[in-house]
Structure formats: C-alpha cells, structure tokens
C-alpha positions in Angstrom: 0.0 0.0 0.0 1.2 3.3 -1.0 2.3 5.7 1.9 -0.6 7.5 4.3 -1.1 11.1 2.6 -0.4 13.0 6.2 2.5 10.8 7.3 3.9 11.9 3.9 2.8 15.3 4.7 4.3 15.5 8.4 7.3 13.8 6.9 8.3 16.3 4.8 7.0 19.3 7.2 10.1 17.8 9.6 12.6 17.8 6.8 12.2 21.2 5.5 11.4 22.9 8.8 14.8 21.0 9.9 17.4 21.7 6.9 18.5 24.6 8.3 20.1 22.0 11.6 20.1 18.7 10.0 22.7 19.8 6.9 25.2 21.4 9.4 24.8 18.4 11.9 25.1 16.2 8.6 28.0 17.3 7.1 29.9 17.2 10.5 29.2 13.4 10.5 30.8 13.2 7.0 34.0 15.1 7.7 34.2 13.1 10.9 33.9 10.0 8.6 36.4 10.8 6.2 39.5 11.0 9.1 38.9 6.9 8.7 39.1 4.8 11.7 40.1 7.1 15.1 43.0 5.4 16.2 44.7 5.6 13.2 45.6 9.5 13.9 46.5 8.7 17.6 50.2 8.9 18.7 52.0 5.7 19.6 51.6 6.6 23.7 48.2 7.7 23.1 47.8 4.3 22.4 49.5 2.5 24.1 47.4 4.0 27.3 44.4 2.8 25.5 45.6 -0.7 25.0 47.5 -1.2 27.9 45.0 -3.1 29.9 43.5 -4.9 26.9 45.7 -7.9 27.9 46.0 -10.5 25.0 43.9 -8.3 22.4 47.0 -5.5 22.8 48.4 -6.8 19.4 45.2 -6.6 17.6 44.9 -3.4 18.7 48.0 -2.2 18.1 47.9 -3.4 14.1 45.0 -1.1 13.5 44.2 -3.7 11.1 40.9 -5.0 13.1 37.7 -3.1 14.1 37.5 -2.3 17.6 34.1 -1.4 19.6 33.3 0.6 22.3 30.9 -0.7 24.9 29.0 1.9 26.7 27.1 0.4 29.8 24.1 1.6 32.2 25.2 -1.5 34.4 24.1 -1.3 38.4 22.5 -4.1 39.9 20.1 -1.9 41.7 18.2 -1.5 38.6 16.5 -5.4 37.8 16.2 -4.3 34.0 20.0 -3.5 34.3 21.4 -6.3 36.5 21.7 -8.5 33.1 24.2 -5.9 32.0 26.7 -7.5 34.2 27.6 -10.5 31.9 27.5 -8.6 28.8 31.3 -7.2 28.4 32.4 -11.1 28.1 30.0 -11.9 25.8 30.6 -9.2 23.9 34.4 -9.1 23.9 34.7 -13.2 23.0 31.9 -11.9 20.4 34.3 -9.6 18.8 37.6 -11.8 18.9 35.2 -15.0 17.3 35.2 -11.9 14.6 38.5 -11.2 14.3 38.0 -7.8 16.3 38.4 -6.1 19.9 35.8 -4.8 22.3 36.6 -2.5 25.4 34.4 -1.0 27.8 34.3 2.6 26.9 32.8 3.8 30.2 29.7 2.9 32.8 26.8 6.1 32.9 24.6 6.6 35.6 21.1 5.1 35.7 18.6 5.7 38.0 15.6 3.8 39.3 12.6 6.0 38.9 10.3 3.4 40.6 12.6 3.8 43.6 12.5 8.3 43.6 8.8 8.3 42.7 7.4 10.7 45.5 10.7 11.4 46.8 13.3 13.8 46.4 15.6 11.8 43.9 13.2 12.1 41.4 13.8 16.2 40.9 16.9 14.8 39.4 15.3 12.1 37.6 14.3 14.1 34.1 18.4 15.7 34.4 20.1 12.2 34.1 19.1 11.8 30.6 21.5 14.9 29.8 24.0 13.4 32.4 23.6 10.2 30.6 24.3 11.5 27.3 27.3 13.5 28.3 29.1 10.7 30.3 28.8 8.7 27.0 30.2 10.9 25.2 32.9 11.1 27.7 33.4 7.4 27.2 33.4 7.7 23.6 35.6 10.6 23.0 38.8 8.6 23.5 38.1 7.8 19.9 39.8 4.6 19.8 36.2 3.0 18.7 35.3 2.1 14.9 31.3 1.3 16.1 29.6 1.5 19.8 27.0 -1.0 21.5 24.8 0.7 24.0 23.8 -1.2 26.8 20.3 0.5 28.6 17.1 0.0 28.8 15.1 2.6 31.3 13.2 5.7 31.2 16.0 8.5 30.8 18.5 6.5 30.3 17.9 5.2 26.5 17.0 8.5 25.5 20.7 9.9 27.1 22.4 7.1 25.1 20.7 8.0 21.9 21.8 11.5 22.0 25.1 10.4 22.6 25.1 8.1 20.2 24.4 11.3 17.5 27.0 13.3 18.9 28.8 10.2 17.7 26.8 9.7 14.3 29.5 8.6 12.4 29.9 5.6 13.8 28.0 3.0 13.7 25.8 2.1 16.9 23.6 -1.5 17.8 21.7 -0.9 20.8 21.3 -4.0 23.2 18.6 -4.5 25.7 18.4 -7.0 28.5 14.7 -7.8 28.2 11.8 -7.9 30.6 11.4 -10.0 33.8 9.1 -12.9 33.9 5.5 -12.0 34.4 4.9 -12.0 38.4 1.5 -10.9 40.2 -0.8 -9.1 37.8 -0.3 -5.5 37.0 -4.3 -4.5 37.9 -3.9 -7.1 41.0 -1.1 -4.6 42.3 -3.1 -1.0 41.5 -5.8 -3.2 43.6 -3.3 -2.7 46.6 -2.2 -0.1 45.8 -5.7 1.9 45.8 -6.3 -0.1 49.2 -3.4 1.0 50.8 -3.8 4.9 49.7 -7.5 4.0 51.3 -6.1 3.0 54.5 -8.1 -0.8 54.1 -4.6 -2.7 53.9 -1.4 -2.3 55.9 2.1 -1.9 54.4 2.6 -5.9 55.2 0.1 -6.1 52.4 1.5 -3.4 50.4 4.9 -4.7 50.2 3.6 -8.3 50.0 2.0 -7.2 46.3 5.4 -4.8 45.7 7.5 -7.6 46.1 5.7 -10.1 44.0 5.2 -7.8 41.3 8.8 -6.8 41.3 10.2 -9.9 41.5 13.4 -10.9 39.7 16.1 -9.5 36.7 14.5 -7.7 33.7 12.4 -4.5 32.8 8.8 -4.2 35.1 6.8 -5.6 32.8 3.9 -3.0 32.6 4.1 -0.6 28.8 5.4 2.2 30.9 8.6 4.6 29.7 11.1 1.6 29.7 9.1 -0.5 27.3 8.1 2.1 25.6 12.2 2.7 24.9 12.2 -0.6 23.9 10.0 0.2 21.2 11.4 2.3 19.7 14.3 1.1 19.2 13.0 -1.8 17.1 10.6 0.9 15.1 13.7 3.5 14.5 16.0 0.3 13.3 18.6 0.7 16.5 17.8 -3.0 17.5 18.2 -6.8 15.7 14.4 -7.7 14.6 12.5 -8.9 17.8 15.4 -8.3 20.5 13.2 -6.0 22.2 11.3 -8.7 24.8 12.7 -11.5 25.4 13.4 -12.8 28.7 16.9 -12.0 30.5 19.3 -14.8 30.8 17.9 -17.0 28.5 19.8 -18.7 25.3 18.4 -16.8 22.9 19.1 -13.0 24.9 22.7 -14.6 24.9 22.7 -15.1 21.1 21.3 -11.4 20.7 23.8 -10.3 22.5 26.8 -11.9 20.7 24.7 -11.1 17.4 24.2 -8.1 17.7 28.0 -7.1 19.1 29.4 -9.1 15.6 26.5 -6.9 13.7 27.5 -3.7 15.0 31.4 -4.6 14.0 30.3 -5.9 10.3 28.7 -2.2 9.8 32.1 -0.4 10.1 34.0 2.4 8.0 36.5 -0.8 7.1 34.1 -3.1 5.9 31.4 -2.6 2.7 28.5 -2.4 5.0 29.3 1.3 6.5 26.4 2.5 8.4 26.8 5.2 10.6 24.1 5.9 13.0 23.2 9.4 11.6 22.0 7.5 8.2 20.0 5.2 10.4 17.6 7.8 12.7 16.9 10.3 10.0 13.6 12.1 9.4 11.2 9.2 8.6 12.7 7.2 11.5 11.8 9.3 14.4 8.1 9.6 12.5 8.4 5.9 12.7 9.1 6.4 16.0 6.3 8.5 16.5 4.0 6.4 14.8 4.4 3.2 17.2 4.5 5.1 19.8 0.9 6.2 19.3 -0.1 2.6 18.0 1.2 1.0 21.3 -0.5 4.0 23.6 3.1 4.5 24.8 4.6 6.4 27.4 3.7 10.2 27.9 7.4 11.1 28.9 8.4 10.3 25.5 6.6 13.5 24.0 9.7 14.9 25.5 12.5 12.8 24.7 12.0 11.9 21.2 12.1 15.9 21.0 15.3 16.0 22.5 16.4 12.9 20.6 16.1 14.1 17.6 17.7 17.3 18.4 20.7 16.1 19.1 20.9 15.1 15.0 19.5 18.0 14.0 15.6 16.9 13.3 13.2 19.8 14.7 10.4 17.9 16.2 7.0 19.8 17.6 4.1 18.7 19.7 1.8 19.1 16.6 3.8 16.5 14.9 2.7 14.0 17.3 -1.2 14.8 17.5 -1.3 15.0 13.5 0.5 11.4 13.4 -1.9 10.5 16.6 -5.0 11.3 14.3 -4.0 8.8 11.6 -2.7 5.8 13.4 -4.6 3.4 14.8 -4.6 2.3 18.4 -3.2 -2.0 18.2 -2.2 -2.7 21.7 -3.8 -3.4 24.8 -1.1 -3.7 27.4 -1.4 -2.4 31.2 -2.1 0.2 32.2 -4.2 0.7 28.8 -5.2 -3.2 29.7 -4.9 -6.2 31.7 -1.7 -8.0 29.5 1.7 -7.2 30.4 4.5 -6.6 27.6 5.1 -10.6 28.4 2.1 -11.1 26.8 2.0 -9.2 23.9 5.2 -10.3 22.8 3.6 -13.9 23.1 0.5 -12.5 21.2 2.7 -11.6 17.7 4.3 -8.1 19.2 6.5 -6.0 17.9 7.1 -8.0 14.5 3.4 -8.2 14.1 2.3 -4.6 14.9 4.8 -2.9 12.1 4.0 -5.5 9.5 0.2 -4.5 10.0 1.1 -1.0 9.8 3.6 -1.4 7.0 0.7 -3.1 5.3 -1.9 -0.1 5.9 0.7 2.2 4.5 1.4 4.2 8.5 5.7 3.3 8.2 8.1 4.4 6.2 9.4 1.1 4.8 12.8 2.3 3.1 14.6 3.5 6.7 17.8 2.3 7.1 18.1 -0.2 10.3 21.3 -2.0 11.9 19.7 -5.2 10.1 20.8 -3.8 6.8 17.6 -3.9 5.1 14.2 -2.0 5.5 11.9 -2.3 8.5 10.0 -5.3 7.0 13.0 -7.2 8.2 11.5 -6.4 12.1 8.4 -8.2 10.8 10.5 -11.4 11.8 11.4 -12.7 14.9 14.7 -14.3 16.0 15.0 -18.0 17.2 17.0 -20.3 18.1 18.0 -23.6 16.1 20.1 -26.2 17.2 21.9 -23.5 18.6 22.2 -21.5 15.5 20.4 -17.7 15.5 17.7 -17.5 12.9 14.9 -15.6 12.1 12.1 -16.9 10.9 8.3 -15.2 9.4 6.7 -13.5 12.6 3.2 -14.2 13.3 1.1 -13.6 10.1 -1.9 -12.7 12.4 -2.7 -12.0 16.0 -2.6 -14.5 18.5 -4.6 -12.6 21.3 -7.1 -10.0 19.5 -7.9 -8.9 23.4 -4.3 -8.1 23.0 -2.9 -6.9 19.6 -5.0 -6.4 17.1 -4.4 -5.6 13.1 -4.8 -1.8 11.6 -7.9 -2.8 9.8 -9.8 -3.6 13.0 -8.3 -1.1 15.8 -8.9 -0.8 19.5 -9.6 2.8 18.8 -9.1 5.0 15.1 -6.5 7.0 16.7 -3.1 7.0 18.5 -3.0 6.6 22.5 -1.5 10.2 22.8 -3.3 13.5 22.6 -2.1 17.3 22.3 -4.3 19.8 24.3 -4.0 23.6 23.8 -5.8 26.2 25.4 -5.7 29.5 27.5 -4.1 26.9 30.1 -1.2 26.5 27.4 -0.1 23.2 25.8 -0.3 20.0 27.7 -0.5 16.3 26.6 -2.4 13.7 27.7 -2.1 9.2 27.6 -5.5 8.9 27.0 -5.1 5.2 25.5 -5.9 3.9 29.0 -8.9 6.8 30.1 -12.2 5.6 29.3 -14.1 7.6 27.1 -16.8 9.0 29.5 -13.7 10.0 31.8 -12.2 12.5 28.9 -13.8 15.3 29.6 -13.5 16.9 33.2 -15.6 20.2 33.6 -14.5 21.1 37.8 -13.3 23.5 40.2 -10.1 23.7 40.2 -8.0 22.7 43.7 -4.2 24.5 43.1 -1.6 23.2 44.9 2.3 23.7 44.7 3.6 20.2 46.2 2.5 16.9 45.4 2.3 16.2 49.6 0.2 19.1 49.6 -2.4 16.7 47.7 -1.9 14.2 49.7 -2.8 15.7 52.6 -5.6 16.9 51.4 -6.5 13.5 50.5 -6.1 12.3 54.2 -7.9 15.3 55.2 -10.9 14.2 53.5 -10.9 17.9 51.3 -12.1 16.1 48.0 -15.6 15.7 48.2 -16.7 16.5 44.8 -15.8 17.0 41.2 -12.1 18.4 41.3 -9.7 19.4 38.5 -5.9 18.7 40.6 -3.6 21.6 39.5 -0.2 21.0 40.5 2.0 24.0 39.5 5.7 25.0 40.0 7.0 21.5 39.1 8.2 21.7 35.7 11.8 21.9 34.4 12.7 25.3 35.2 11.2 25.1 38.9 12.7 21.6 40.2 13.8 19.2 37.3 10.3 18.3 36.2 9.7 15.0 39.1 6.9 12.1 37.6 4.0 12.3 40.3 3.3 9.0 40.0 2.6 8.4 43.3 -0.9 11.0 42.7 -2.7 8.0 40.9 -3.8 5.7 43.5 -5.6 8.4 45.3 -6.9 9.9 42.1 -8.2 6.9 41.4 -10.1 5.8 44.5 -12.1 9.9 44.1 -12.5 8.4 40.3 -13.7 5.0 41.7 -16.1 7.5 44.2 -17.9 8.2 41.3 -16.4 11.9 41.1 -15.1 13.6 38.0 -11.3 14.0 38.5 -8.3 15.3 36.4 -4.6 15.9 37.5 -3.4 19.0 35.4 0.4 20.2 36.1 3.4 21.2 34.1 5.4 18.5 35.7 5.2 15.0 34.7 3.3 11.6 35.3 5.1 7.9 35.0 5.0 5.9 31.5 2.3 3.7 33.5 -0.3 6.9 33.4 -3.4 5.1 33.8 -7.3 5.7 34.4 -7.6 9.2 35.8 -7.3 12.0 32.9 -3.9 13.7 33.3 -2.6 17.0 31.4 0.6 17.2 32.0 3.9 18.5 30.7 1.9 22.1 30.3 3.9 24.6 28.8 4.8 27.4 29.8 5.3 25.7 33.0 4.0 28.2 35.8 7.7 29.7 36.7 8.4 30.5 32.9 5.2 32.5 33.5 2.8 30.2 32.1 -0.6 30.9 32.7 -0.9 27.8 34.7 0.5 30.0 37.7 -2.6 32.3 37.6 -5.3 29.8 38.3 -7.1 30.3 41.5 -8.8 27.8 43.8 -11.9 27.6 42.8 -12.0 28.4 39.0 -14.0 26.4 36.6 -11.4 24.2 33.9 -12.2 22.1 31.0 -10.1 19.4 30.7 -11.6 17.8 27.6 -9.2 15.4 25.9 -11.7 14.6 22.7 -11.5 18.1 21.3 -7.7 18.7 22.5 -8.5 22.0 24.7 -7.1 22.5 28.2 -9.0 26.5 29.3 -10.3 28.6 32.0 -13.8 28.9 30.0 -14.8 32.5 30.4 -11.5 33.9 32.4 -9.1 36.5 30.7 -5.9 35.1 32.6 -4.0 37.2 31.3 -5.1 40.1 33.3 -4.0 37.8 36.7 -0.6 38.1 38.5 1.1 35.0 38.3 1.7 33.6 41.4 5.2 32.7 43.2 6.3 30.1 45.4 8.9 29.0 47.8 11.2 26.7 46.3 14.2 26.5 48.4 13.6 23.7 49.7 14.2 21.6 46.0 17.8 24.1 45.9 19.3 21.1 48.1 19.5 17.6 49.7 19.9 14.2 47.7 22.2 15.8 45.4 19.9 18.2 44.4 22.4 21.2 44.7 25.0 19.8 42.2 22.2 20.3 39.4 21.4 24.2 39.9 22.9 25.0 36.7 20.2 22.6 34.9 17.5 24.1 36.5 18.9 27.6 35.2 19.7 26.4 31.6 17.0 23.7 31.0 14.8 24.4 28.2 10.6 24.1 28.0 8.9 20.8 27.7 8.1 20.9 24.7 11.2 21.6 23.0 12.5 18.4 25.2 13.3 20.0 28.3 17.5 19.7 27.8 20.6 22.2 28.3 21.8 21.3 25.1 
C-alpha cells in the first residue's frame, strides 16, 4: 500500500522545517567519517594507554588492522532491568575476537531507578540524568579509539541519554542491546488493587509490600508498557535493534545469542568493511516519524513526548508537539497492554508483538518502509522474529496474524481509530495527555479547580478528607525550570479511589506523570510551565477548567488570565539535599517541555 497522505505530509513538514540544523549536523558526520578509523591518527603513547590493559587483544589493537568497539554500559544491579548488564562485556568481547576484532568497555553512565525516587526527592533529578547520561557517554566515547559503539540500557532516561550520545557520535555506527523484561509475576491490575487499598487505608504496608515484592520480583524491565518499554520500542521501530530483541526474557539462550549477534552486527557495519552505516544514516527524518507512529499505535509512554524531541535534536531533526497529534490522528490504536489493559509486555510479545504490529502497519501504509536499520535492510526485516535452532540464530516469518485479538490487534480492525496520545492547547497552554488507558466517558473533566504547589500538599488533602466533589488537581511549580520536572506518580492511587467514588477528577500540572499513566485524565507536561510565566501559575482555587481530551483543549472557559498576576512560590527547599544542589545550573539552563526539556 502506497504511503498515508499526512505521514507523507508530516514527513516532509520535519525535513524542511529541519534543513537549516540537519545539513550542518550532517556534514559534520561526514567530515568526521572521512579522518577513517580514530585510532589511526593517535600517537604511539596515546595508544599505548588505550591498550595497555587490553591484555591478549593489545596486538590486535595495536595493528589497527581489526575493528574495535566501544561498549557503553548503564550496568548497576540496583536496577532489575540492568542487572543482566553484568555479563555482557564477556560476551561481547569473546563476540568480537570469534570476529576477528576487539571490544573495550568505553565507560559505565549513571542510571537511575525512577520506581525507587517516585514521590521522593531523587526524582527532581530524575528528568536531568538523561543529559547526564548522554554526556558521560560521550565522555566514554571521545577517546576515539572506537570504529562502532554498543549501547547497553534500557530505562526511562537512560535510552533516550544514550541516543543523544550516540548522535554526537553519528559517524559511527551504533547497535543498541537491551536485556529484556522479567518474567511476568502478580498481575499489573492485581497490584493498582493494593495499591488503591493501601492509599484508602483498608490494607497495611505488610500487604502493600507483600503485592510490591511479588510484582517486582526478579532481573528484567517491570513488565507494565510504561517509559522503559516504551524505549524498547522504539528502538526496534527506528531500526537501532536486531528484529524482535526487544522482549525477550533476560538470561535465556536466545538474549545470549542477541547479544553476541548483535555485538558481531554492530562490527560488520564499520567504516572498514562494505557495510558502512553510521548511526546518523539510520535515525533520520522518517525514523523518528516511525518512531512517532508506534509510539501512538502502542498507547506509549507520555514522557516520550519529551524525549524523542530532545532525541532528535541532538541530529538535527526539529520535532513539535503538533507533529505528534497529526500522526496520533492517523494511526490506529493495536495494543492493549497495562495500564491501557490487563496483558503485560510478556504477553504481547507472546501474542505476535513487535514483529506483528509494524508488518500490520507497513501493510496499511502508517511506516516508512525504506529506513535504514542496523539489520541492513528495511523495516519489514523487524516483521521477523529471531530463534533459536540447534543453537544457531535465525529468524524466521513473525506471526502472520494475532494470536490474542484482546491483546494486539491488526490496523484494519483497531482498538480505537486514533493514537493513545493526545495534544491539548488552550488559555491553560499546551499540555499532553495518555489517553489510551482513560475511558471515554472520563475524557472530559468540567470542575473546580484545587491549586496546589507540592504533590504532599495533595496528599494531605487527601487524608484530610478535602475532596468531596468533582475536582480538577492543579499542580504547578514542578516543571523543568522550577525543580527538574519529578513524575508524580505516586498522585494515581488516590486519584483513582475519588474516580472509583464516582467523582469527576483530572490531574493538570506542568510537571510529569510515570509511563504507567493510567485511568484518571492527566494533562501534563503544560507549557509554559508556571515559573516561565505560564498561565498555569494564575489559576485560582476555585475556578472552573475544561479538561476535555476529545476536542484537545485544556482552558479557564470564560477567564481572561491574562489580566492575573502569576503567582510565586517557595522553592528552596528543592535548591538542596539528595544531590539536588550539584544540578542548579540545569535548573537555570533547561529548556521548555516541549522543545524536550534539555541544556543542550
């Protein structure tokens, strides 16, 4: 089928409104190409200090003769989803010499936990890792000893930071490899349950932990679609993975075989073989709208409205919000996968996943087919899925139709017409919404506004027994600018229960909410945030908002806000503690949501 008329169209809006960044950031990548292979122009005691721990690969190194790649790792062991990481550097190093090549560890990044900050202070620095992320990579790369790069990472910032890096490095080629989720443990809805309970006060903490704990359970990504996932993705829709590495299971014979293959891919796509292919040829325009367009088919994460922004920035590519609702409008909703239903990504890999959903969308013409991918061919190559054969990697023909239509379902016979993300604009300002998982007759919210500058403001309110009728949550003063943008996460339970009441209830705020935004209506990332002088900051209590996700508007019906003072708040108390102070200088220089909230 010939290409959608308005991906076409948003396509070629993205190339011409980013020429005037994309050539410059281009023709650096060439003249950066054309030096050849990096250690060729290093002295002999630059070297030398590069190889001198290398033990018996130092003469391979030394000859210049065989490709050598730089591993870049997220590995802690405090993260399950990056506790895998730990074996990789042997698998891939004995990858590379089976090859005839080297691999060094280039450098370890940070990577946080944001299920272990949510709610608490380490989550102000949360959103500022993914900068920290990308510069400590580049860091490790800029010995430039390296002829190609595996990235090892998987969670919410910390993909995103290793992407940007990887285009400040766009000349060479880059494989990304995941570790997989963790088995499936007790059901996604079956912890919420607990969850609501426990915000309710009908279960103890016993309980609480009980259903933490057996949720959470063992080495892998959670398994919910939240912003990890989500990642996961898109690095299978943007051609950054092998076809179908994306979920399967950690420690298992076939991960293993990924990981070799795709350390021996990433060496086969050098500047000294015949298969050059740097990274900025793979995630060009139509990529990130690939991008773009699964994550609306998959009703992904909310928190990647900002990152693929700031991803593609870093090559260049100008994305807007506008992008996104105009691709939202045309792609069809395929996946049902918790919190936007009861599977978990365990599931919908074992229902045809990935593979599945891009040949159904390659078929309805919604992809570009004709990307470049670290496979070497075009995306209907991640139509198949890898296996293993008497110990051999292949891939075979992916599901040719969906095993679980409660689950996955094709293009011609959608969950919903339309992508799982919305834009909303407004005298409020611009805000976005997950409204994959919102049931229809909760998408529009017409309610007095309660303003508050603290999510534990909320909460006591909550405990107070304050919310006794329709209420639209405003949470101002935690966007970028005010204290690194935290997830409040930790709202939903209690949002929920006053949903579950019967009450109307939204959450508006310019800060964010996790990838696992659920039931309750939530417009968030709202730009201006309120201490850029957004308009958000001049909402009173009491005011009547629209929150009204079918028509895309976010207002103060009836109020010239304009004509308010904004108002101010105390912040001091986010200047310090938990590290807090060391990242004063992003709060000063971070830019807007909406242009992906970096200091780049």
């Amino acid at each position: 089928m010939s290409l959608n008329k308005t991906i076409d169209a948003v396509t070629n809006r993205i190339i011409e409104r980013s020429r005037a960044t994309r050539d410059p950031y281009m023709e650096r990548m060439r003249a950066a190409a054309e030096k050849g292979p990096a250690r060729a122009h290093l002295s002999c005691s630059n070297q030398a200090h590069a190889y001198a721990g290398a033990g018996a690969d130092q003469s391979a190194l030394a000859t210049e003769k065989a490709p050598n790649l730089g591993i870049v790792t997220t590995y802690n062991d405090m993260l399950s989803a990056h506790q895998p990481f730990e074996r990789y550097p042997d698998l891939i190093r004995k990858a590379a010499r089976d090859a005839g090549a080297t691999a060094q560890v280039a450098g370890g990044v940070p990577a946080m936990c944001d299920g272990v900050t949510q709610g608490e202070a380490g989550m102000e620095l949360s959103l500022f890792s993914r900068d920290v992320i990308a510069m400590a990579a580049g860091v490790a790369l800029s010995h430039n000893t390296f002829d190609a790069a595996v990235f090892l990472g998987v969670c919410d910032k910390i993909v995103p930071g290793l992407v940007i890096a990887a285009q400040s490095f766009g000349h060479l080629p880059a494989v990304f490899l995941p570790a997989g989720p963790m088995t499936s443990g007790l059901p996604n809805d079956e912890k919420a349950e607990v969850r609501k309970k426990f915000a309710a006060g009908e279960v103890g903490r016993d309980a609480l932990m009980a259903a933490e704990m057996a949720a959470y359970h063992g080495p892998g990504t959670c398994t919910f679609y939240g912003t990890a996932n989500t990642n996961q993705m898109l690095m299978e829709f943007m051609g950054l993975h092998l076809p179908g590495a994306s979920f399967v299971n950690p420690n298992t014979p076939l991960r293993d075989a990924l990981t070799i293959a795709g350390a021996q891919r990433a060496l086969s796509l050098t500047a000294l073989g015949n298969a050059y292919t740097p990274t900025c040829d793979i995630l060009d325009e139509k990529a990130f709208v690939n991008g773009i367009v699964g994550l609306n088919a998959t009703g992904g994460s909310t928190n990647l409205l900002i990152h693929l922004v700031a991803m593609a920035r870093a090559g260049g590519i100008i994305l807007d919000w506008e992008d996104f609702a105009e691709l939202s409008d045309v792609t069809p909703l395929l996946a049902r996968v918790y919190p936007n239903g009861l599977a978990d990504v365990n599931h919908f890999h074992a229902a045809g996943g990935l593979g599945y959903m891009i040949g159904s969308l390659l078929d309805d013409g919604l992809l570009h087919p004709d990307t470049k991918t670290v496979a070497g061919e075009g995306l209907a190559r991640y139509t198949q899925e890898p296996k293993l054969k008497d110990d051999v990697l292949v891939w075979e023909d992916g599901a040719g139709e969906t095993l679980n239509d409660k689950i996955l379902r094709p293009a011609s016979d959608p969950f919903q017409s339309t992508g799982g993300l919305k834009r909303m604009t407004g005298n409020l300002g611009t805000s976005v919404m997950k409204v994959s998982a919102v049931a229809e007759e909760h998408r529009i919210v017409e309610a007095p506004a309660r303003v508050f500058h603290d999510q534990n403001e909320v909460k006591e309110a909550f405990k107070n027994g304050e919310f006794t009728g329709d209420v639209v949550v405003i949470v101002r003063f935690q966007g970028p600018k005010a204290n690194g943008m935290p997830e409040l996460h930790s709202l939903t339970p209690l949002l929920s229960i006053l949903q579950g009441r019967g009450q109307k209830v939204a959450l508006v705020t310019d800060g964010r909410m996790s990838g696992a935004s659920g039931k309750v209506p939530a417009a968030i990332h709202v730009s201006p945030e309120a201490l850029d002088g957004g308009p958000i900051a001049r909402v009173r209590d009491g005011d009547l908002v629209r929150v009204d996700a079918v028509a895309g508007t976010l207002d103060v019906p009836g109020v010239d806000l304009a004509t308010r003072e904004s108002a101010t708040a105390d912040l001091s108390a986010n200047e310090a503690g938990t590290g807090r102070e060391l990242f004063a200088v992003f709060r000063r220089a971070v830019g807007s949501a909406d242009t992906g909230a970096t200091v780049f």
